[in-house]
N, C-alpha and C positions, 0 to 999 in steps of 0.2 A: 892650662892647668897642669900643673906636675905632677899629684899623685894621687891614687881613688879616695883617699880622704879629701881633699877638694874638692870633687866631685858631689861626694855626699853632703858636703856643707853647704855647696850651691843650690843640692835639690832641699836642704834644708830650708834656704832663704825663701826660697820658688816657693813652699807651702807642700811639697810633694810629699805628704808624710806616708799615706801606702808604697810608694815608692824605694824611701828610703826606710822603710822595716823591713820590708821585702829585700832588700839588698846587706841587711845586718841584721836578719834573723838571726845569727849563731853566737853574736856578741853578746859578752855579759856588758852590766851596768844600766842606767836610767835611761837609752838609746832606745830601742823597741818598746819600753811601755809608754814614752814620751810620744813614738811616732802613733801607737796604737790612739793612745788619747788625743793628739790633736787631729787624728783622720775623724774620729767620733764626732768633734765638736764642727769639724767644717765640713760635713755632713748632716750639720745641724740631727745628729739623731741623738733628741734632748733626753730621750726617756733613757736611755744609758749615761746621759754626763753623771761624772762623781760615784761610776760604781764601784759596788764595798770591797770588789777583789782589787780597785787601782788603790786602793789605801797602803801606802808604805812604798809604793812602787812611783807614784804621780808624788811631785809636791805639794802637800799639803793647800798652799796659799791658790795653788789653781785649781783644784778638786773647788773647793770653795767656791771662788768665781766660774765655775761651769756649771755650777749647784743650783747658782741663781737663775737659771735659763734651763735648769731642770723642772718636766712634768713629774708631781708625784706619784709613783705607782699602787699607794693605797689612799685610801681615805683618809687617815691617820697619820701617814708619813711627815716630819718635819725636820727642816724647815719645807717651808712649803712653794720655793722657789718660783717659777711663773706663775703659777696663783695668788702668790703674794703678790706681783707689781710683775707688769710685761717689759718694764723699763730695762732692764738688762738685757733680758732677749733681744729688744730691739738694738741695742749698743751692738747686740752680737750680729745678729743681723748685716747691720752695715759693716763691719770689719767685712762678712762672708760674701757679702756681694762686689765688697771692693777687691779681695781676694779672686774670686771669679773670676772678676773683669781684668785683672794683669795676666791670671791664667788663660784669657778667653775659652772658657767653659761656659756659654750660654745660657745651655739648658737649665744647670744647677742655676745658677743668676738669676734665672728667670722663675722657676723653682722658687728660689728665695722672695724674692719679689711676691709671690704669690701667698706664700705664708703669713709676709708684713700684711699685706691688704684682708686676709679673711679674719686677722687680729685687730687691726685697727678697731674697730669699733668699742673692746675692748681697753684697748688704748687710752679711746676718748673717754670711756666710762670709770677709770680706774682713779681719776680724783673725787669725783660723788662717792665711788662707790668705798672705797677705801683700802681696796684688794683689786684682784683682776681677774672676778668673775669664779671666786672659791665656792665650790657648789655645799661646802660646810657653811655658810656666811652670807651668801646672796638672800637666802630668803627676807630676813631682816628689811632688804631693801625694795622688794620688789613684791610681797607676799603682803596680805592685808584686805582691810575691805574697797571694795570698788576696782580691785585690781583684775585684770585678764590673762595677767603672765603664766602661762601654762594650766590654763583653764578649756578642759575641754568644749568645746562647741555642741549646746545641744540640740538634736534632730529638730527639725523645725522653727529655730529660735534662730533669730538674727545676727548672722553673720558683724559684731561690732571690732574685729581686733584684725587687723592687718597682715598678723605675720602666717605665713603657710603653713601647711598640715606638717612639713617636718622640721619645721621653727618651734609650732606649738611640742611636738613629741619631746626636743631638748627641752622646751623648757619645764616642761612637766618631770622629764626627769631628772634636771640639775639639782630640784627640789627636792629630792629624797635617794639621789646617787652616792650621797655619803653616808649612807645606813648602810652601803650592799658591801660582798666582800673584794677583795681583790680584780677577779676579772669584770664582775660587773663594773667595776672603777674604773678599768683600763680601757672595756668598751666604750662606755661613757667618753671619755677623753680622744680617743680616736675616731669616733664617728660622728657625736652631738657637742663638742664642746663648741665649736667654729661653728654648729649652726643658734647655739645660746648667743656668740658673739654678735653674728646678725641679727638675730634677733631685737639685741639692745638697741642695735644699732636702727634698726625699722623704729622701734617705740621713740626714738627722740629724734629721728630726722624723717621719717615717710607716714607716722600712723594721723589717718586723720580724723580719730576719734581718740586722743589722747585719756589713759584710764590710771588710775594711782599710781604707776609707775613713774610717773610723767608728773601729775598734776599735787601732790606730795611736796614737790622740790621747790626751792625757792627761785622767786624770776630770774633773780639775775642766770642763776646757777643753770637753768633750766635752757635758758637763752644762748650761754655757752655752749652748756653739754651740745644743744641744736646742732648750732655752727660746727662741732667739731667734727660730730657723726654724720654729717652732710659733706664734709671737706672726705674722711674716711669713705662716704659709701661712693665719691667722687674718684678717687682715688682705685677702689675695688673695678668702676667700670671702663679704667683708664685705657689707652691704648699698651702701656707697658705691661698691662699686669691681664690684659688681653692676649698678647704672645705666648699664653701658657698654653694656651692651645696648639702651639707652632709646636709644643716638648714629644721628643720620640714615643708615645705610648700611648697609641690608638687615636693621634690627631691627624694622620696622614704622614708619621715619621721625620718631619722636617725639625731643623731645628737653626732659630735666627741668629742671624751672623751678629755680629759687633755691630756693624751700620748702622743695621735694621733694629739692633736696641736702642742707638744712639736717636735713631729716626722718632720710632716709638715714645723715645720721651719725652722726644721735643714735644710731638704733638700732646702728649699727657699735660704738659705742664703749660700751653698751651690753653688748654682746657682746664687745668686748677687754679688758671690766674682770672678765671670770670669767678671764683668764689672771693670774697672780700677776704677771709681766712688765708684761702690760698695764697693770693698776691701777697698776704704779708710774710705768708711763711718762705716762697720764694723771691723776696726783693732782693738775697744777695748772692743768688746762681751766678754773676756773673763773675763774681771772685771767687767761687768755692772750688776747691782742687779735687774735691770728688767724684768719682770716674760718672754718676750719676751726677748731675748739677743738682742742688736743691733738694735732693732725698730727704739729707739730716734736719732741713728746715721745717718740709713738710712733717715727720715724724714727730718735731718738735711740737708741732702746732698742734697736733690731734691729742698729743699726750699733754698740753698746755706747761710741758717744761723740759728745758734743752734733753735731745737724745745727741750725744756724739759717737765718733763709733769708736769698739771697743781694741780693747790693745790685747787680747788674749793670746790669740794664737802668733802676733808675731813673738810676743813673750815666750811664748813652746818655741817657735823658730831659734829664736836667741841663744833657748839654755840648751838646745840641738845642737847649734852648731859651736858654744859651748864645752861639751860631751864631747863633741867631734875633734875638737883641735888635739 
């Protein structure tokens, strides 16, 4: 390398964007709010993609495409980005985990990984449902008579509904979370929305007293949704998306190597090909250049239409190094 602007371009390419803000803090131009936004986005920390101070500062065209894998911070807020459709998140997703894995940064990888699976369900439900789980919009689908979703259990009276005591709590309050104001909103979304997602995912692949949530839907549709959220809750007990337990913070500090993911997936996948779903969503792991074999297929299958992964941040890479020449 000849000179410290090559240097910077290379940690460009690498993805290293805290890195290289930190080394061009003093510089004018689109350089630091570029690095500042794409460390945001491959940190997956959604609830800042497209904040109103990066406006004039970010290009417009990618503020937008980070928007779409933005949670909304009010009730109100639009567009209404991962609540509309997880589909992009997940595009994003897989860029980040592909990312990871060149950086071998595990933990985050694994992280990631863990994200995809407690959405998945979501996933599957998000062509019935026609959104992905918009607590303005859900009820429509899930609310009615003969239903249970988010029906407290009363003292004495027969235990009919599958999902647990803090399955039932989101769901009772996905129901009327869009009345409250701001932080009640953001509560909501950080502690009970992932357990709404199981939930859905219980009512179409585990409940064995299926209740108008369920028995509403047409067979075909119904037969699907099944299959998908069984592929999904297959996937949440994988051995890959079991390594989260291996993540520095209160699991005994470890954190697994490359191998031991590589290991990890075999046997996931492994185990997703006894699902008929599965095997067809993995039939072409053996040509897939994905540092995960088979991820985008499975992803494919739960959402029942192609996810590939996304081109975001090597686009921020790009216009980085770019900037940089």
């Amino acid at each position: 390398m000849e000179t410290a602007r090559d240097v910077l371009r290379v940690l460009a390419g690498r993805y290293a964007f805290g890195d290289l803000e930190a080394l061009t803090a003093s510089a004018q131009g689109p350089v630091a709010p570029l690095c500042a936004f794409g460390q945001r986005v491959l940190d997956l920390d959604a609830e800042d993609f497209g904040m109103p101070e990066e406006a004039g500062e970010v290009p417009k065209d990618l503020l937008d495409r980070a928007r779409a894998s933005r949670m909304p911070q009010t009730a109100k807020e639009r567009p209404r980005g991962a609540l509309a459709s997880l589909r992009p998140a997940y595009r994003l997703l897989l860029e980040v985990i592909e990312i990871r894995w060149r950086r071998r940064e595990m933990a985050p990888l694994v992280a990631a990984v863990h994200i995809a699976s407690e959405y998945a369900p979501m996933l599957a439900w998000e062509p019935v449902l026609g959104h992905a789980g918009d607590p303005a919009l859900i009820g429509r689908s899930v609310s009615g008579p003969d239903s249970r979703f988010g029906v407290p259990v009363e003292p004495g009276s027969e235990r009919r509904c599958d999902h647990t005591r803090p399955e039932r709590s989101a769901c009772e309050r996905t129901l009327r979370v869009a009345q409250e104001p701001g932080p009640g909103w953001r509560a909501y979304l950080d502690r009970q929305h992932s357990q709404v997602a199981r939930a859905l995912g219980d009512c179409a692949a585990r409940c064995r007293t299926p209740c108008s949530v369920m028995t509403r839907l047409d067979d075909r549709i119904r037969a699907e949704l099944t299959d998908r959220c069984r592929l999904a809750a297959d996937f949440a007990d994988s051995a890959l998306v079991r390594l989260r337990h291996a993540a520095p913070v209160g699991h005994g500090f470890g954190v697994p190597s490359p191998e031991e993911v590589e290991t990890a997936w075999a046997r996931a996948r492994a185990s997703l090909r006894h699902h008929p779903l599965g095997e067809v969503a993995l039939k072409n792991e053996d040509t897939d250049d994905y540092p995960l074999p088979g991820l985008p297929g499975l992803f494919s299958a739960i959402a029942s239409t192609e996810i590939v992964k996304d081109d975001l941040l090597e686009e921020v890479s790009r216009r980085l190094k770019d900037a940089l020449a």
